[in-house]
KOLTORRO-358920 format. One line per field, with one value per residue: residue number from 1; residue in one letter; x, y, z of N, C-alpha, C in turn. Coordinates in Angstrom, 3 decimals. Atoms other than C-alpha are relative to their C-alpha. Example, Ala and Ser with C-alpha at 12.3 -4.5 7.8 and 13.67 -1.06 7.14 Angstrom:
KOLTORRO-358920
nr: (1,2)
rest: (A,S)
nc1: (0.890,-0.820)
nc2: (-1.190,-1.190)
nc3: (0.000,-0.060)
cac1: (12.300,13.670)
cac2: (-4.500,-1.060)
cac3: (7.800,7.140)
cc1: (0.900,-0.770)
cc2: (1.200,1.090)
cc3: (0.000,0.730)
This chain:
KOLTORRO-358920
nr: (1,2,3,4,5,6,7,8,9,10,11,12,13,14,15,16,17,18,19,20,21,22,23,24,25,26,27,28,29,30,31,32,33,34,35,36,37,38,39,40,41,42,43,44,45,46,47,48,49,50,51,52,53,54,55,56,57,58,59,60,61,62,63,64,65,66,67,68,69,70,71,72,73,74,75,76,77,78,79,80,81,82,83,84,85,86,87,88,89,90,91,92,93,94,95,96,97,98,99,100,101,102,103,104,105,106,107,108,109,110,111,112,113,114,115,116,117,118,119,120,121,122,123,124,125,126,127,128,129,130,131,132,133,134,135,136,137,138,139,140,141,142,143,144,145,146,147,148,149,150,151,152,153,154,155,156,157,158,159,160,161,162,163,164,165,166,167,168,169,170,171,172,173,174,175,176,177,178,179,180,181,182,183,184,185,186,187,188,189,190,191,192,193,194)
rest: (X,X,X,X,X,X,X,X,X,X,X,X,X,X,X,X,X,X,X,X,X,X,X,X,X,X,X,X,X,X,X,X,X,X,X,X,X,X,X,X,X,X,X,X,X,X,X,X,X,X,X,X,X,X,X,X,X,X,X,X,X,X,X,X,X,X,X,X,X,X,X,X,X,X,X,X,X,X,X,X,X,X,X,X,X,X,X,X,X,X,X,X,X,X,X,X,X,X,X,X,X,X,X,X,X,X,X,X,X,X,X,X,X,X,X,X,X,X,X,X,X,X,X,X,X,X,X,X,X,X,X,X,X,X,X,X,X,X,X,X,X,X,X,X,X,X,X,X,X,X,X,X,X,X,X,X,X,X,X,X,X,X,X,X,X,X,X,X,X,X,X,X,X,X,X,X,X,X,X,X,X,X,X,X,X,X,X,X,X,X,X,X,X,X)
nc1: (1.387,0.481,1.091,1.087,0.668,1.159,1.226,0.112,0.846,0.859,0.816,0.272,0.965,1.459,0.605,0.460,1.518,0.702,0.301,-1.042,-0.452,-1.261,-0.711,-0.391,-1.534,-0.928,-0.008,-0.862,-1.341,-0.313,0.313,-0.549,-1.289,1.040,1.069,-0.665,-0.371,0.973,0.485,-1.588,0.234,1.122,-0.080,-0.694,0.268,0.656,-1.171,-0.453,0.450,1.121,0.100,0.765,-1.442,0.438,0.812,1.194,1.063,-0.009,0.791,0.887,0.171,0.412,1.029,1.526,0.501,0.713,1.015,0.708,0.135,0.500,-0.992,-1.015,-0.858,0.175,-1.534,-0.962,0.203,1.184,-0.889,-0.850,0.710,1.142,-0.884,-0.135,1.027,-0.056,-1.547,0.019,0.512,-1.011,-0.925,0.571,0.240,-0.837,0.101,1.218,0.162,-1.150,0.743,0.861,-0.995,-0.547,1.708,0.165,-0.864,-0.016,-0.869,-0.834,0.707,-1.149,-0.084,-0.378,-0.760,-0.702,-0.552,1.118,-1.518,0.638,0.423,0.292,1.298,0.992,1.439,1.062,-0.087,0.672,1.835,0.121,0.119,1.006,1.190,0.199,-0.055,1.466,0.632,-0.489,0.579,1.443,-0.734,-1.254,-0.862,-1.205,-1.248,0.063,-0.503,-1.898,-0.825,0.507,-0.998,-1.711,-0.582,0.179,-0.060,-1.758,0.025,-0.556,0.619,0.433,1.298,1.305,0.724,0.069,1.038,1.296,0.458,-0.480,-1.598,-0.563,-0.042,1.775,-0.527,-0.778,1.000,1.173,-1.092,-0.370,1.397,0.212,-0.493,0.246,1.405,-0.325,-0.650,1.096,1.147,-0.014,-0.728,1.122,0.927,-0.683,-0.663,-1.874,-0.960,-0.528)
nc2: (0.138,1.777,0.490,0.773,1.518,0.431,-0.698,-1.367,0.083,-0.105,-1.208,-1.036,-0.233,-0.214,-1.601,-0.841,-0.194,-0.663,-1.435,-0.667,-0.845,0.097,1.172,0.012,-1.111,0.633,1.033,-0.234,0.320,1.432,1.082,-0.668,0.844,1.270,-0.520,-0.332,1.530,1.304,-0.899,-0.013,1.641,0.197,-1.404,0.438,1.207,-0.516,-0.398,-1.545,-1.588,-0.565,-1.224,-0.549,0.629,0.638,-1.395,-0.504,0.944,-0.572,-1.191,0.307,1.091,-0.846,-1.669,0.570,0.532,-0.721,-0.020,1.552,-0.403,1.325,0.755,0.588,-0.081,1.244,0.213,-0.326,0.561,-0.016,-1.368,0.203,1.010,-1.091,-0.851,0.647,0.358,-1.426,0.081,0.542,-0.713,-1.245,0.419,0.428,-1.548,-0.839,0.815,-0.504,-0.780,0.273,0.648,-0.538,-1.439,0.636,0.259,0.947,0.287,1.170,0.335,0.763,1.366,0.143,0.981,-0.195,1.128,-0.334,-1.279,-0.384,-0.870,-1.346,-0.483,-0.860,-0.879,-0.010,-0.108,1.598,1.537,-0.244,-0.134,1.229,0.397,-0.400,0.616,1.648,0.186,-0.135,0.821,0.698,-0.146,0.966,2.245,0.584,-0.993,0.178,-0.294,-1.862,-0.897,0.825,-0.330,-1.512,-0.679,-0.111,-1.005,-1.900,-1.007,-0.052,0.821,1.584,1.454,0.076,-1.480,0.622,0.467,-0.678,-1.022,1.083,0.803,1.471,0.667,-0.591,1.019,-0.112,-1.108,0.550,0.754,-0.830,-0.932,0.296,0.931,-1.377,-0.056,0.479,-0.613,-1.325,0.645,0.592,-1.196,-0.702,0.550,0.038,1.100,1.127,1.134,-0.308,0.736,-0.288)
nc3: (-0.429,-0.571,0.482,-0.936,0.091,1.192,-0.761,0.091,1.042,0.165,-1.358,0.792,0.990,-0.677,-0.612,1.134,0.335,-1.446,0.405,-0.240,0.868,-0.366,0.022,1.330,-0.090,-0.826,0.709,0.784,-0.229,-0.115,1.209,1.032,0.209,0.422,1.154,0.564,0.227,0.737,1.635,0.312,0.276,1.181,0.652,0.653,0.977,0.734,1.243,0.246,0.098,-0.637,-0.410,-1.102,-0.899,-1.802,-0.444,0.140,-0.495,-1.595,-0.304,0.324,-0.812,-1.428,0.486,-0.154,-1.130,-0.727,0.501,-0.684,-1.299,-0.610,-0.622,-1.224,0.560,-1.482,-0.742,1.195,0.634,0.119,0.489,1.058,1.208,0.957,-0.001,1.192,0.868,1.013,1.041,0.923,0.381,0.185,1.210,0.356,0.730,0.460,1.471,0.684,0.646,1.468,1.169,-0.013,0.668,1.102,1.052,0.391,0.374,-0.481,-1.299,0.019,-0.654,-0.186,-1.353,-1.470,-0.566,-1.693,0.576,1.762,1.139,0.679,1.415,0.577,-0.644,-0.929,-0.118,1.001,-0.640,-0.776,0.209,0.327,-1.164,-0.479,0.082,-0.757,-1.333,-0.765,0.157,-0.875,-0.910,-0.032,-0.390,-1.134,-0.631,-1.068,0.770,0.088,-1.054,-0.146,0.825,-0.222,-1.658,0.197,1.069,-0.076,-0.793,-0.449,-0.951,-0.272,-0.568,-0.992,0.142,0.302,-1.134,-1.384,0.560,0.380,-1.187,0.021,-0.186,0.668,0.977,1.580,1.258,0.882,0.647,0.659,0.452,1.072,0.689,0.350,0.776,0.775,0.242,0.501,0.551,0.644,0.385,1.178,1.196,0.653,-0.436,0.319,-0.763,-0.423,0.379,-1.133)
cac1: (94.849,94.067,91.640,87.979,86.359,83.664,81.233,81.987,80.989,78.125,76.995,77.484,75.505,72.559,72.689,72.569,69.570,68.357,68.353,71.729,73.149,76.424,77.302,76.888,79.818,81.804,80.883,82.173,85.804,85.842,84.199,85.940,89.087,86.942,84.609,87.366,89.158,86.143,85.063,89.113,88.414,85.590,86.594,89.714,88.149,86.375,87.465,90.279,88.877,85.851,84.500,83.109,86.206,86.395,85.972,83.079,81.613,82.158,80.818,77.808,77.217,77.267,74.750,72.005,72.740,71.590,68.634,67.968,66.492,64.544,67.231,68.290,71.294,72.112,76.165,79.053,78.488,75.264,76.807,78.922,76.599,73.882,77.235,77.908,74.585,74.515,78.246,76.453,73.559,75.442,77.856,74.992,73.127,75.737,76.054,72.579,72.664,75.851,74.167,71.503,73.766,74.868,71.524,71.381,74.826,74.964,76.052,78.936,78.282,81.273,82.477,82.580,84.867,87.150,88.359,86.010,88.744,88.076,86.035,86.047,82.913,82.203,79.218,77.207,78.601,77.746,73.710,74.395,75.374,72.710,69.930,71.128,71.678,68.056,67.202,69.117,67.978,64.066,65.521,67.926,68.532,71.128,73.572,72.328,73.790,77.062,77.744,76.840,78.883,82.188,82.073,80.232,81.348,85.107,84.336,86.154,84.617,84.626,83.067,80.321,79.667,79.997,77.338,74.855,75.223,76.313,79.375,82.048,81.723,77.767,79.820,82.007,79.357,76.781,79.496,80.549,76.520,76.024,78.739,77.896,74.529,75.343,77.893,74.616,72.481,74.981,76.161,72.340,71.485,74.126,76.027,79.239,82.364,83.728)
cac2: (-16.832,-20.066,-22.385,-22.469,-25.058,-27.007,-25.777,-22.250,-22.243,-23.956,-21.524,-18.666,-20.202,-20.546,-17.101,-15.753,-17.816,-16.350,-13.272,-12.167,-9.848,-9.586,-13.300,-13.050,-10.355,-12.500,-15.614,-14.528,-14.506,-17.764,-19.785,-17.651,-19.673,-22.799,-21.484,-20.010,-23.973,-25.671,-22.665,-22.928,-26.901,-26.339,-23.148,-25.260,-28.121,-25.330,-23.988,-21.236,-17.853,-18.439,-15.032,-15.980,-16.380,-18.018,-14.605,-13.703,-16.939,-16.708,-13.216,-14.962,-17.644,-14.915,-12.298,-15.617,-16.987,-13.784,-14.256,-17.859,-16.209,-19.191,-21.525,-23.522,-23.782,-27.665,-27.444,-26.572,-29.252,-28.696,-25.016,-25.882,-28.676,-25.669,-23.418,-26.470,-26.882,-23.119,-23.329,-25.867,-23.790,-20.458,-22.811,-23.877,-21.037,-19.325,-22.253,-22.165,-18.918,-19.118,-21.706,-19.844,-16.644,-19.136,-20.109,-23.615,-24.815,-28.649,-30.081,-32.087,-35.854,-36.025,-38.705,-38.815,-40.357,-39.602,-36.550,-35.179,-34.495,-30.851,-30.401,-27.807,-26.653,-27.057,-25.212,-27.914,-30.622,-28.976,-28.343,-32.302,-33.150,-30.842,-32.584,-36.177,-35.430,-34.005,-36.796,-39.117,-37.397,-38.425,-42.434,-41.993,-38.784,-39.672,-40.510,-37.169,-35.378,-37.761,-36.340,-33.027,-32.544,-34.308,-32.689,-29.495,-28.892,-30.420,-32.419,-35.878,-39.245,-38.729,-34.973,-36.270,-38.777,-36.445,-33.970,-37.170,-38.668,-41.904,-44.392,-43.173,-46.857,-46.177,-42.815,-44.910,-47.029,-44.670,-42.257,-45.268,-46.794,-42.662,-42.776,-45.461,-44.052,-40.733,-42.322,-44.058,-41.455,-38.942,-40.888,-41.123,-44.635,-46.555,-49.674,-49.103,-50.678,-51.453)
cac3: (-41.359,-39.476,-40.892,-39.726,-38.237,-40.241,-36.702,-36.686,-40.415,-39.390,-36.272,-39.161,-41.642,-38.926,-37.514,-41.082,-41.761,-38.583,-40.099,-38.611,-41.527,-39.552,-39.905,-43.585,-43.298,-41.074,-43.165,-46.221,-45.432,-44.586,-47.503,-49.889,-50.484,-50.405,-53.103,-54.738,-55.007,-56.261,-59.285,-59.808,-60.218,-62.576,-64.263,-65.451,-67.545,-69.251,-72.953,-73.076,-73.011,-71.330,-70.844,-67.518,-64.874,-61.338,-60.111,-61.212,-60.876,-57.209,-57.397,-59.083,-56.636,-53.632,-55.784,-55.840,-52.679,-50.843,-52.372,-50.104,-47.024,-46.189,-45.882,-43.160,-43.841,-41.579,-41.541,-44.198,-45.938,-46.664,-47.848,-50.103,-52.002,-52.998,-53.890,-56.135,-57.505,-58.457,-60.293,-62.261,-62.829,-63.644,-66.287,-67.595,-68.100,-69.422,-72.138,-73.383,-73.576,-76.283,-78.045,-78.137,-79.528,-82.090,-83.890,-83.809,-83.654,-82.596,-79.200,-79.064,-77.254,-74.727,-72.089,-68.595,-67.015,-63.348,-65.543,-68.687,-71.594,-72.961,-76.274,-78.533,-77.345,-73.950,-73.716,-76.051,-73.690,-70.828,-72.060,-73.342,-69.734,-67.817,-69.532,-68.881,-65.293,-64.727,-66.570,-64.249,-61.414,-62.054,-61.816,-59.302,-57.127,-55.011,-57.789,-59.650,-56.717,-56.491,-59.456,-59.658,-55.906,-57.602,-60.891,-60.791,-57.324,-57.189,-53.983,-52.684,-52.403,-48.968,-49.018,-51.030,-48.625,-45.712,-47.934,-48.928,-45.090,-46.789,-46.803,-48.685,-50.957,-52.061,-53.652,-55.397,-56.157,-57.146,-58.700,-61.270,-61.949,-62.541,-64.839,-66.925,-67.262,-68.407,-70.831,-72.261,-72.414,-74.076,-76.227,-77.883,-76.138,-78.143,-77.180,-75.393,-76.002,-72.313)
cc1: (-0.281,-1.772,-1.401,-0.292,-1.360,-1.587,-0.392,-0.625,-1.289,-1.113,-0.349,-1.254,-1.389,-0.212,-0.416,-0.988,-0.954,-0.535,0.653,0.674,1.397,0.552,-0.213,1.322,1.374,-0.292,0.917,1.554,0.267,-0.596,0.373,0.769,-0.595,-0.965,0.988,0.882,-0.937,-0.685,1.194,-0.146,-0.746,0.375,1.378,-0.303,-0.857,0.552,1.244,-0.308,-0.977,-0.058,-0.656,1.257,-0.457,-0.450,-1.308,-1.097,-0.194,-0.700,-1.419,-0.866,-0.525,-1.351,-1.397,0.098,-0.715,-0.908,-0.853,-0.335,-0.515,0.531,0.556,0.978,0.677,1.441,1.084,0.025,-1.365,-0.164,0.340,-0.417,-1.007,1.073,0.158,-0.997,-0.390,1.008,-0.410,-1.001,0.426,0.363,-0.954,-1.129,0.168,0.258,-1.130,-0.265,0.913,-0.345,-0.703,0.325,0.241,-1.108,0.449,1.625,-0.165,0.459,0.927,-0.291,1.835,-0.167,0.370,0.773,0.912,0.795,-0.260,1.932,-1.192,-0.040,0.490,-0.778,-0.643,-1.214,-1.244,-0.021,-0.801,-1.898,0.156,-0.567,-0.746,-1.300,0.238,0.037,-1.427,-0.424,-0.124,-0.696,-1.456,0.183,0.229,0.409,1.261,1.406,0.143,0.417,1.465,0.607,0.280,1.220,1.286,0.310,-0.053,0.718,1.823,-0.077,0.206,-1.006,-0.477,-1.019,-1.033,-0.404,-0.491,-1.397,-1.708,-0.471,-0.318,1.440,0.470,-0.227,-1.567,0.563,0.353,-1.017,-1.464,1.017,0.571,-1.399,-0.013,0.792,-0.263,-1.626,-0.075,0.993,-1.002,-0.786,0.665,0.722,-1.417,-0.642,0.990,0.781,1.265,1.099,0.732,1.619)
cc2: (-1.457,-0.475,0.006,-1.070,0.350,0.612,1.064,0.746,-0.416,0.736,1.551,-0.042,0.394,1.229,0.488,-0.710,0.186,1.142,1.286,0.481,-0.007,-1.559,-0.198,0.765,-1.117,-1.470,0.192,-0.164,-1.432,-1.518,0.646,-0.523,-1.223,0.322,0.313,-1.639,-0.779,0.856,-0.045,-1.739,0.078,0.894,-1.440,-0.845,1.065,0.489,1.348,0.998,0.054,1.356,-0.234,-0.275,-0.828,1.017,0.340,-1.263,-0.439,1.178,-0.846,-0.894,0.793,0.708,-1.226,-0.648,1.142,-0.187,-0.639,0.787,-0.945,-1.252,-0.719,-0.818,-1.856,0.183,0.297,-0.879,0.224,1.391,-0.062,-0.870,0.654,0.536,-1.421,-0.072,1.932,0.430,-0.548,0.852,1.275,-0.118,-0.344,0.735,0.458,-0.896,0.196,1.176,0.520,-0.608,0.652,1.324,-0.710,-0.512,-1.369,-0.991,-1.673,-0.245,-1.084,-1.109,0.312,-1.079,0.003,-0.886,0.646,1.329,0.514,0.699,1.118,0.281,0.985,0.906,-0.323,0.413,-0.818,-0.838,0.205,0.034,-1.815,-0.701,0.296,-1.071,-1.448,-0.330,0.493,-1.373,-1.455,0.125,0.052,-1.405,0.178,1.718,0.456,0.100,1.244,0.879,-0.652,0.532,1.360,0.634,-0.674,0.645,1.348,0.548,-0.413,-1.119,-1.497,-0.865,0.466,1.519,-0.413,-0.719,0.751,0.591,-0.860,-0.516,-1.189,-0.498,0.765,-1.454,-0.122,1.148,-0.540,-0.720,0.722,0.765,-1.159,-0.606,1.722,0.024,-0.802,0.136,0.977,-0.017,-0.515,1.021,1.461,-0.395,-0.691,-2.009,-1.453,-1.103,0.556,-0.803,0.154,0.259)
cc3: (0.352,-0.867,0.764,-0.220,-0.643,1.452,0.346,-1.179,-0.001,0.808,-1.316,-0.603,0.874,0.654,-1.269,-0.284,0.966,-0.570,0.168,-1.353,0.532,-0.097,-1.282,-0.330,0.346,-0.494,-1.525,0.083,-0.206,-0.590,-0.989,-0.609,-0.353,-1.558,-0.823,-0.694,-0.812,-1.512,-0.268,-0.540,-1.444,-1.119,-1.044,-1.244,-0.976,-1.269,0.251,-0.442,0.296,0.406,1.389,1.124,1.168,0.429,0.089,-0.360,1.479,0.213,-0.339,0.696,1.012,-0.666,-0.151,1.460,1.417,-0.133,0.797,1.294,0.294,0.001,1.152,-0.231,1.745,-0.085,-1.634,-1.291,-1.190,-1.312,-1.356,-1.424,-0.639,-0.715,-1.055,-1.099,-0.764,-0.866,-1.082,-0.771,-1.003,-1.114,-1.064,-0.955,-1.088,-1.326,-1.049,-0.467,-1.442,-0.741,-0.630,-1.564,-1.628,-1.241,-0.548,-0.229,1.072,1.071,-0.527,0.995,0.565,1.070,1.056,0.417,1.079,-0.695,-1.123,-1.038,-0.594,-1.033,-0.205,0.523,1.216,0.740,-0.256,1.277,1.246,0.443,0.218,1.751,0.967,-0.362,0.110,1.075,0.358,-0.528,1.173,1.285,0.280,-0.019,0.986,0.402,0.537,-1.190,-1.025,1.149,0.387,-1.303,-0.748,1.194,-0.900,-1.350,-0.302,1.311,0.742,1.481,-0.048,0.337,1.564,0.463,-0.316,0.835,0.936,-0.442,0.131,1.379,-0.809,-0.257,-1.781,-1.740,-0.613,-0.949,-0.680,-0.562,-0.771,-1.339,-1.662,-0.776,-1.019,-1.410,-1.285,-0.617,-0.618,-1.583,-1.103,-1.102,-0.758,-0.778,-1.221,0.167,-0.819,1.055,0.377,0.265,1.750,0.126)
């Protein structure tokens, strides 16, 4: 199966938020594999035996994005950075609600860094990390979404850029202020040892 291009993906997305039903058909196929790579990215750092798979967090992704009829959907990029921001949603969710199950069981404080090492309990960390990134993202949007698109959604320095429509070196540069911010904040505001 030859690769599509990134403008045929984005002619799809805009017929389907046209209201074309057949280019949701004929869209599917071809962000499947893609979608499938980046919940395969995320799905990994998660604990062993998550009951929720890639699978069916891909299924989960498609069963709310029908939902977006009012969408204008501006180019693949564009695609793929909601499709991230609902992975995080979804994981997130799906944490809280385990906590939840658990009656009161503590979050774990974990650290970010160019590859999160995997707790015990990544559900906790996950809530941990949800609420310091909304928090983040009332300061500072942009790097709430630099970090959101490379961790929740698996995407390169330069993807993110492409997504944000900025240089690939404000990512890096947002991407490590972000980090040391988040670092701060779940780690309960203490000092950090550089």
């Amino acid at each position: 199966m030859a690769v599509p291009q990134a403008h045929e993906i984005t002619q799809l997305l805009r017929d389907w938020s046209a209201g074309d039903e057949a280019a949701l058909e004929k869209l599917t196929p071809l962000v499947y594999r893609e979608l499938h790579r980046v919940a395969k990215h995320y799905m990994a750092r998660e604990k062993t035996g998550h009951t929720l798979q890639t699978t069916a967090l891909i299924h989960e992704v498609y069963l709310r994005l029908v939902v977006f009829k009012e969408v204008s959907w501006n180019d693949r990029a564009h695609f793929f950075a909601i499709c991230a921001q609902l992975m995080r949603r979804i994981l997130t969710d799906w944490a809280r609600r385990r906590r939840f199950l658990k009656r009161g069981s503590d979050a774990h404080h974990i650290a970010l860094d160019e590859a999160l090492v995997v707790a015990r309990d990544r559900g906790s960390d996950l809530i941990v990390l949800d609420d310091a990134l909304r928090d983040l993202a009332a300061i500072d949007p942009r790097k709430s979404q630099v970090v959101e698109l490379r961790f929740y959604g698996g995407l390169s320095v330069e993807e993110t850029a492409q997504v944000l429509k900025v240089s690939s070196e404000t990512v890096m540069r947002d991407w490590k202020m972000a980090k040391l911010w988040l670092l701060r904040e779940m780690s309960g505001g203490k000092h950090l040892e550089a």
